[in-house]
C-alpha positions as CSV (number, residue, x, y, z in Angstrom):
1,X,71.5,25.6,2.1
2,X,68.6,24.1,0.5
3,X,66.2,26.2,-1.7
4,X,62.6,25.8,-2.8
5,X,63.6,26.6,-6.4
6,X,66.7,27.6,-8.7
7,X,65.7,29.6,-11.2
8,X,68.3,29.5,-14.4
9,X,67.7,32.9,-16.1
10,X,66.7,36.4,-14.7
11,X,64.3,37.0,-17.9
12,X,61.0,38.2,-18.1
13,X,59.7,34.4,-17.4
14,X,62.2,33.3,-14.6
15,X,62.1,36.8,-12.7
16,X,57.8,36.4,-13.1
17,X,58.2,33.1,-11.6
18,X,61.0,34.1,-8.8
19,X,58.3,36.7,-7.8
20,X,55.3,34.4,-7.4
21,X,57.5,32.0,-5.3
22,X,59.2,34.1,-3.1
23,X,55.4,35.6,-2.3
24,X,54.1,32.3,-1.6
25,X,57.0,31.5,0.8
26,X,59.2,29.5,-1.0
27,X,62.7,30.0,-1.0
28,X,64.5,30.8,-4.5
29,X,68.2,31.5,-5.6
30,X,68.0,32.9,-9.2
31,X,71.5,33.0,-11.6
32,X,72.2,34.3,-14.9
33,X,75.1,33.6,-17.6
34,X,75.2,37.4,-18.5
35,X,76.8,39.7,-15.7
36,X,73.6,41.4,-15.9
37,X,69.7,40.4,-14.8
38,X,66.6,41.5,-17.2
39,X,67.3,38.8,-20.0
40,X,66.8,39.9,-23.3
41,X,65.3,43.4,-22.1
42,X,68.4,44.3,-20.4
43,X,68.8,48.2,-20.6
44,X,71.7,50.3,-20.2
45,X,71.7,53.9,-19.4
46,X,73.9,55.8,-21.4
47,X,73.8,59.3,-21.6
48,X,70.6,60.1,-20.7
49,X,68.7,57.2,-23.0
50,X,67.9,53.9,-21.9
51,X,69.6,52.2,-24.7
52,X,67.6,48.7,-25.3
53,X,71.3,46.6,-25.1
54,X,69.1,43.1,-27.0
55,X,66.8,45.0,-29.4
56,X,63.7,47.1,-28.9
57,X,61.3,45.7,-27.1
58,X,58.0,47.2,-26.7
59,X,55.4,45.8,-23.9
60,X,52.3,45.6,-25.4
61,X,49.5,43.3,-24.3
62,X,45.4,42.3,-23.8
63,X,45.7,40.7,-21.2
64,X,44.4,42.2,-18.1
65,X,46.2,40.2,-15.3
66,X,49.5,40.7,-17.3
67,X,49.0,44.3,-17.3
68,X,48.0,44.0,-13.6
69,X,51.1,42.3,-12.8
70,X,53.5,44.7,-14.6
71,X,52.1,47.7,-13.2
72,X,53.1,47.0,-9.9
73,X,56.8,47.5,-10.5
74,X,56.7,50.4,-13.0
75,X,54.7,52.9,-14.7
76,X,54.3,52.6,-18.4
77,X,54.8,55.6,-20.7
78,X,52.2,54.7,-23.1
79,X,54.6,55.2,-26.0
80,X,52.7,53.6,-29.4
81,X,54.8,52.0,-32.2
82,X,54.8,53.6,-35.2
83,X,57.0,51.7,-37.6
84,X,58.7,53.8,-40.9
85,X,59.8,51.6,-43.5
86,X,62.2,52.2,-46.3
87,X,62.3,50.3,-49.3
88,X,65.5,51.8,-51.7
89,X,64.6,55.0,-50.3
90,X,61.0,55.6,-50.5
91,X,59.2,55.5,-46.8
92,X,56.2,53.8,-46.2
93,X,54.0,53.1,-42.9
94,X,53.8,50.1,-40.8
95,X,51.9,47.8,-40.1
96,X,49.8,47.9,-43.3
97,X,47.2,50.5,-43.3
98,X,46.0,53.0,-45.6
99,X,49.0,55.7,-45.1
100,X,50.9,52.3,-46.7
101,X,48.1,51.9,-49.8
102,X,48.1,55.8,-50.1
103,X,51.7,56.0,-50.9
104,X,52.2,52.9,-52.7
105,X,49.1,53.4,-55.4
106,X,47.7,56.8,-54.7
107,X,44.1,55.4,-52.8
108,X,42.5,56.8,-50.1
109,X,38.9,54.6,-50.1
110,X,39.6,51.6,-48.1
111,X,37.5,49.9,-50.9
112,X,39.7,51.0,-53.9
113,X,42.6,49.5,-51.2
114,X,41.0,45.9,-50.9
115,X,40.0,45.9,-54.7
116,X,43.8,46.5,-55.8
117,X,45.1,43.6,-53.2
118,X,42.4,41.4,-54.5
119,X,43.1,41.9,-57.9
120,X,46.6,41.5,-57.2
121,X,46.0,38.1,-55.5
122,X,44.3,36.8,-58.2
123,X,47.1,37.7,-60.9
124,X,49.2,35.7,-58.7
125,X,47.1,32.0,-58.7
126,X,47.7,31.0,-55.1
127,X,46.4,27.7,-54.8
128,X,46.3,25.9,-51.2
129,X,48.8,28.0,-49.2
130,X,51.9,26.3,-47.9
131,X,54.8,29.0,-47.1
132,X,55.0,32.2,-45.9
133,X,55.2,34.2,-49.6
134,X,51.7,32.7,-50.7
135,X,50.1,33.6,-47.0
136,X,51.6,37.2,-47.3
137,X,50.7,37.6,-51.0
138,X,47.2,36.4,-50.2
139,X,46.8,38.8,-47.5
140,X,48.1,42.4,-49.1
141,X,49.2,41.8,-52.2
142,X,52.2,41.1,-54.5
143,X,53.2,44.9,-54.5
144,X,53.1,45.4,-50.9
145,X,55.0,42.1,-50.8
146,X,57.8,42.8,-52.8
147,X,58.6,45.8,-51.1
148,X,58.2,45.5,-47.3
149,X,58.0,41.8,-46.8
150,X,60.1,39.8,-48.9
151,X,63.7,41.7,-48.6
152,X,63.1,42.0,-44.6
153,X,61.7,38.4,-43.9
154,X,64.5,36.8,-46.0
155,X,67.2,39.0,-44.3
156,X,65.4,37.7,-40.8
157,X,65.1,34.4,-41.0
158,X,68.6,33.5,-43.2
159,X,66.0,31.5,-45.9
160,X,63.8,32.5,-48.9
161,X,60.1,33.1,-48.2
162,X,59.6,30.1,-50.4
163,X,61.1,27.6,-47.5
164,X,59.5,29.2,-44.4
165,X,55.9,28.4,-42.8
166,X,53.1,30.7,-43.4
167,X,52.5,31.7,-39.5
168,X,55.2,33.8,-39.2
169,X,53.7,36.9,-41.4
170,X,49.9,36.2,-40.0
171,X,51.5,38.2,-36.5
172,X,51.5,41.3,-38.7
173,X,48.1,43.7,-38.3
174,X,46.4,44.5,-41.7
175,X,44.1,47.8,-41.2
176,X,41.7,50.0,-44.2
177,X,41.9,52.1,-41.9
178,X,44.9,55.6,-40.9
179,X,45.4,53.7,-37.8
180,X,49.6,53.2,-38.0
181,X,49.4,51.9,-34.4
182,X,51.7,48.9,-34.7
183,X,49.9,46.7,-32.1
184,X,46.4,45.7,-31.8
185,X,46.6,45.3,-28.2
186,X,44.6,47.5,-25.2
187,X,47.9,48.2,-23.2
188,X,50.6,49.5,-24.7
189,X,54.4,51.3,-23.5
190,X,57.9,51.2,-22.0
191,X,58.3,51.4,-18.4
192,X,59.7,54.7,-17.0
193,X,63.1,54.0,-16.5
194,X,63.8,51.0,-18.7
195,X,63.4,47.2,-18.4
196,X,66.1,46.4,-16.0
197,X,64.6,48.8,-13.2
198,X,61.6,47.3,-13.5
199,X,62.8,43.2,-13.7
200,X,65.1,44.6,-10.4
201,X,62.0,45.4,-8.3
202,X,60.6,41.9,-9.4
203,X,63.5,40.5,-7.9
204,X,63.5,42.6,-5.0
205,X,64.4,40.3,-2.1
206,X,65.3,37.4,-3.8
207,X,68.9,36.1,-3.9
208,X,70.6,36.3,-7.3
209,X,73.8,35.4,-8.7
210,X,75.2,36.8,-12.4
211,X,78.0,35.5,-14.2
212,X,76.9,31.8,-12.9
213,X,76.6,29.7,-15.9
214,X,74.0,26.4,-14.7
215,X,76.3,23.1,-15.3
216,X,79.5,24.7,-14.0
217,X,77.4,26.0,-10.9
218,X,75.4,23.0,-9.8
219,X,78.5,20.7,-10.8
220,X,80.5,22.8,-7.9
221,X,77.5,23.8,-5.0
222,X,76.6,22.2,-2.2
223,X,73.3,23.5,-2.3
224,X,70.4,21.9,-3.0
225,X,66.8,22.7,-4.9
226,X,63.6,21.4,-4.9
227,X,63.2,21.8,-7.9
228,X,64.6,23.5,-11.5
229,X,63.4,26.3,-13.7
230,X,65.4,26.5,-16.4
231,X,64.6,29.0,-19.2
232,X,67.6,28.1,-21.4
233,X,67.7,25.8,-24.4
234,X,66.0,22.8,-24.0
235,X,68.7,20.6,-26.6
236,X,71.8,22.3,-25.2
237,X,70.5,20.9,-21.7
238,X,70.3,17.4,-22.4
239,X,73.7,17.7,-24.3
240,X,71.9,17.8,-28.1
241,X,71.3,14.2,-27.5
242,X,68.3,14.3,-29.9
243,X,70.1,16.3,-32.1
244,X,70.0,20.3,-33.0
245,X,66.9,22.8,-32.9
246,X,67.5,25.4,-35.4
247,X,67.9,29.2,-34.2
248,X,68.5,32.9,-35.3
249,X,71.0,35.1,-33.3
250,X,71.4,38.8,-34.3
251,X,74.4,41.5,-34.4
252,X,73.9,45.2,-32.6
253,X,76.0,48.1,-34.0
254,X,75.6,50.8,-31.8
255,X,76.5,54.2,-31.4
256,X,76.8,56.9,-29.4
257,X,76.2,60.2,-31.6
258,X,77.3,63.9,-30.7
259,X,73.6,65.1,-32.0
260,X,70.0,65.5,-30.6
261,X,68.5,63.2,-33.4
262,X,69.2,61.3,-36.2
263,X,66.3,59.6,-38.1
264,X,63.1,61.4,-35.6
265,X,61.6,58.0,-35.1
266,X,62.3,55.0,-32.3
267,X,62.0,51.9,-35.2
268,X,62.9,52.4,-39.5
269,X,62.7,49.1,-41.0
270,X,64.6,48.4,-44.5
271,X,63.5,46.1,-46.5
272,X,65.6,46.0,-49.5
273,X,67.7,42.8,-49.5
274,X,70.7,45.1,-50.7
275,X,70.7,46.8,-46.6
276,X,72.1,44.1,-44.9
277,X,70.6,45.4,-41.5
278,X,66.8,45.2,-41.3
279,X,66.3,47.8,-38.8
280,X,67.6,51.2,-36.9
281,X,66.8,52.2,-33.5
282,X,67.3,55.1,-32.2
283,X,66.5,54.7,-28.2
284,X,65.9,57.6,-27.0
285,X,62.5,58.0,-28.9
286,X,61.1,54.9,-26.5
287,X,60.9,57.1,-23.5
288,X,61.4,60.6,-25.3
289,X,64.9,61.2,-23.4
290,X,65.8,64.8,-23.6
291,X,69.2,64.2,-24.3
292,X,71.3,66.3,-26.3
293,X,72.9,63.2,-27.7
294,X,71.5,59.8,-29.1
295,X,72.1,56.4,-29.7
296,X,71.4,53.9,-32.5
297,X,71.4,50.6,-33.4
298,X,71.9,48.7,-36.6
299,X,70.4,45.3,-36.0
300,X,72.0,42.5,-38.1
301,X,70.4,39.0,-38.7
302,X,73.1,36.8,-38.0
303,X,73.5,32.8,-38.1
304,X,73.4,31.1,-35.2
305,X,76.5,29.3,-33.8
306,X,77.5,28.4,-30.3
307,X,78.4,31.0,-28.4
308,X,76.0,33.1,-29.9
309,X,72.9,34.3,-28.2
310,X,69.5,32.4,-29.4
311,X,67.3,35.2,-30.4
312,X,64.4,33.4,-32.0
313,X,63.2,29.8,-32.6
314,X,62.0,28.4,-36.0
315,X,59.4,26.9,-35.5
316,X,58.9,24.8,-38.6
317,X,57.4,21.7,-38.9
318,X,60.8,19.6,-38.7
319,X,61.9,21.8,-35.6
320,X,58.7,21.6,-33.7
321,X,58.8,17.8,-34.0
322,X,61.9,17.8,-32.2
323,X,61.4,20.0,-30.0
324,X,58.4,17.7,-28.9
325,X,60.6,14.8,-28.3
326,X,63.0,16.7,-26.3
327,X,60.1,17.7,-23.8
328,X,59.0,14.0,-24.3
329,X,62.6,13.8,-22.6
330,X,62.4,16.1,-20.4
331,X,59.3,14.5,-18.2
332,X,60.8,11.2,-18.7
333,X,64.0,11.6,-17.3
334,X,64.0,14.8,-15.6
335,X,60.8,15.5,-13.8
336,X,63.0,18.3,-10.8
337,X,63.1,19.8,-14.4
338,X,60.9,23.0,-15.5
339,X,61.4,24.3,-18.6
340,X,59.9,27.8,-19.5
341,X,60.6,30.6,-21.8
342,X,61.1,31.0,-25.3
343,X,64.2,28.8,-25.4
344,X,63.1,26.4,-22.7
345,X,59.6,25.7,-24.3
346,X,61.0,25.9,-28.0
347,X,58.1,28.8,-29.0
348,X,58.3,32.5,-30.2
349,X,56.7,34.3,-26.8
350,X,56.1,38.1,-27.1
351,X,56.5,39.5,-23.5
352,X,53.6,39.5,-22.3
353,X,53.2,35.9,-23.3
354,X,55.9,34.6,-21.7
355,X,54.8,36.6,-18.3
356,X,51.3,34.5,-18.7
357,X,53.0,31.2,-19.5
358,X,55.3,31.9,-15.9
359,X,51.8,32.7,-14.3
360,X,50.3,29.6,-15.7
361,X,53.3,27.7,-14.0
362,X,53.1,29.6,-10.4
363,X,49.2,28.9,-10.7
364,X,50.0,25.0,-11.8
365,X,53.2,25.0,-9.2
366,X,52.6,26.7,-6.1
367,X,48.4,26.3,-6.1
368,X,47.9,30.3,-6.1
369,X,45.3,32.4,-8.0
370,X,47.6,34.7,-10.5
């Protein structure tokens, strides 16, 4: 059989993209490594709780066609993020905003707030800013720094603050204000049911395969494709010809636990180098499961190594370089090629990003309005 489009990856990006096709008449076959579709926002029911199986994930977005889009296969809860973090034991609020000022140095005027940071950021002398402990120093503070950025961004990315670029900590909101909404965004939730309900209805009609891993697969069909989206890694497709991106995998702990609750909150951070995980979930808080038992999860940075799932890109300077030549690569040799998603475009997507960067494509690729 021949098919409009093979889609490598049931994600967020290729089930987005799988949808548009299929709509538009073109014929798709989808496969995924994993024996299971949804990506990285697979989720498992288990006792009552959707248990988020690849780490929380929270939709949250501005962007009114995204939000369009999501809507129509599920309904969002409108649960809001409100992050705890502990530092050695003492509990502060995240992202930074005056609950976080009022515990750490006893102000409540959003004034006395700025004054302290500002007095704190010139004790320090930051000249022209270069890594990511000068950008987060010059934006809250050396105390606020210490306490919930440095132990947690180390533990993240595997490398001292020092050594890593300054965009990474200019995602996080800084408020004067009691707002301890995580997100800035207009929409915000989990959809009823979990992720992989929702990603199944996206694929609803639309041939897929799991437990298909790409080479093996197209090295032993007889069918043929139009044309490739492949949302994997970009280097690991052309062999590491060019040589190796750099990534970060993580480690889940999780378990079941024969009690209603145990920390009353979906997300505590810790931030204390000495805790060797950076967070706890507990899942049921994410769609406020009534389940006389919960589940947690101890998430562990973890190196990456083949084998491994690729969590998150670094986008450094020396990564983003090559990252460029292999998509330099990419159009040369392989133009049957797509590549898309965070791997496949080397960039850290939230969600809703990489559902506008598969719209993009289905706008540039199959000439619809999206």
């Amino acid at each position: 059989m021949r098919y409009d489009y093979l889609i490598v990856g049931s994600g967020l990006f290729g089930a987005t993209f799988a949808r548009y096709a299929a709509d538009s008449g073109k014929t798709c076959l989808v496969i995924d490594k994993r024996p299971n579709i949804a990506g990285n926002v697979y989720t498992k029911n288990v006792e009552g709780i959707n248990v988020h199986v690849y780490g929380a994930h929270i939709f949250h977005t501005s962007d009114d066609g995204v939000w369009e889009f999501v809507n129509r296969f599920a309904k969002f809860n409108g649960y809001v993020n409100r992050v705890i973090a502990d530092f050695k034991g003492e509990r502060y609020s995240l992202p930074f905003n005056m609950y976080t000022f009022e515990k750490l140095w006893g102000v409540t005027d959003p004034e006395a707030a700025k004054a302290k940071i500002a007095e704190q950021i010139a004790g320090f002398g930051i000249g022209e800013i270069t890594n990511l402990e000068q950008q987060a120093i010059s934006m809250v503070g050396v105390d606020v720094y210490r306490k919930l950025v440095k132990g947690y961004t180390e533990k993240q990315w595997g490398r001292p603050c020092t050594e890593l670029p300054p965009s990474i900590i200019k995602r996080l909101p800084l408020r004067f204000t009691y707002d301890d909404n995580y997100f800035n965004d207009k929409y915000q939730g989990i959809p009823i049911g979990g992720y992989t309900a929702m990603v199944e209805r996206m694929l609803d009609g639309i041939e897929v395969l799991t437990n298909t891993e790409y080479k093996s697969f197209i090295a032993s069909t007889r069918h043929t494709f139009g044309k490739t989206v492949y949302t994997g890694m970009i280097d690991e497709f052309f062999g590491y010809r060019l040589g190796r991106l750099s990534y970060r995998s993580l480690r889940f702990e999780t378990e079941l636990l024969d009690q209603k609750d145990f920390q009353g909150n979906a997300v505590v951070n810790y931030t204390s180098y000495d805790v060797p995980y950076t967070r706890i979930i507990e899942h049921k808080y994410f769609e406020g499961s009534p389940s006389e038992k919960t589940v947690i999860s101890r998430e562990y940075p973890d190196t990456y190594e083949e084998g491994k799932e690729a969590y998150y890109t670094v986008n450094d300077e020396k990564n983003n370089a090559l990252a460029a030549e292999y998509k330099a690569l990419a159009a040369k040799e392989r133009p049957d090629i797509i590549f898309g998603g965070r791997l496949g475009e080397y960039k850290y997507y939230d969600m809703d990003k990489v559902i506008a960067s598969a719209r993009e494509l289905a706008k540039k690729e199959l000439g619809i309005c999206v």
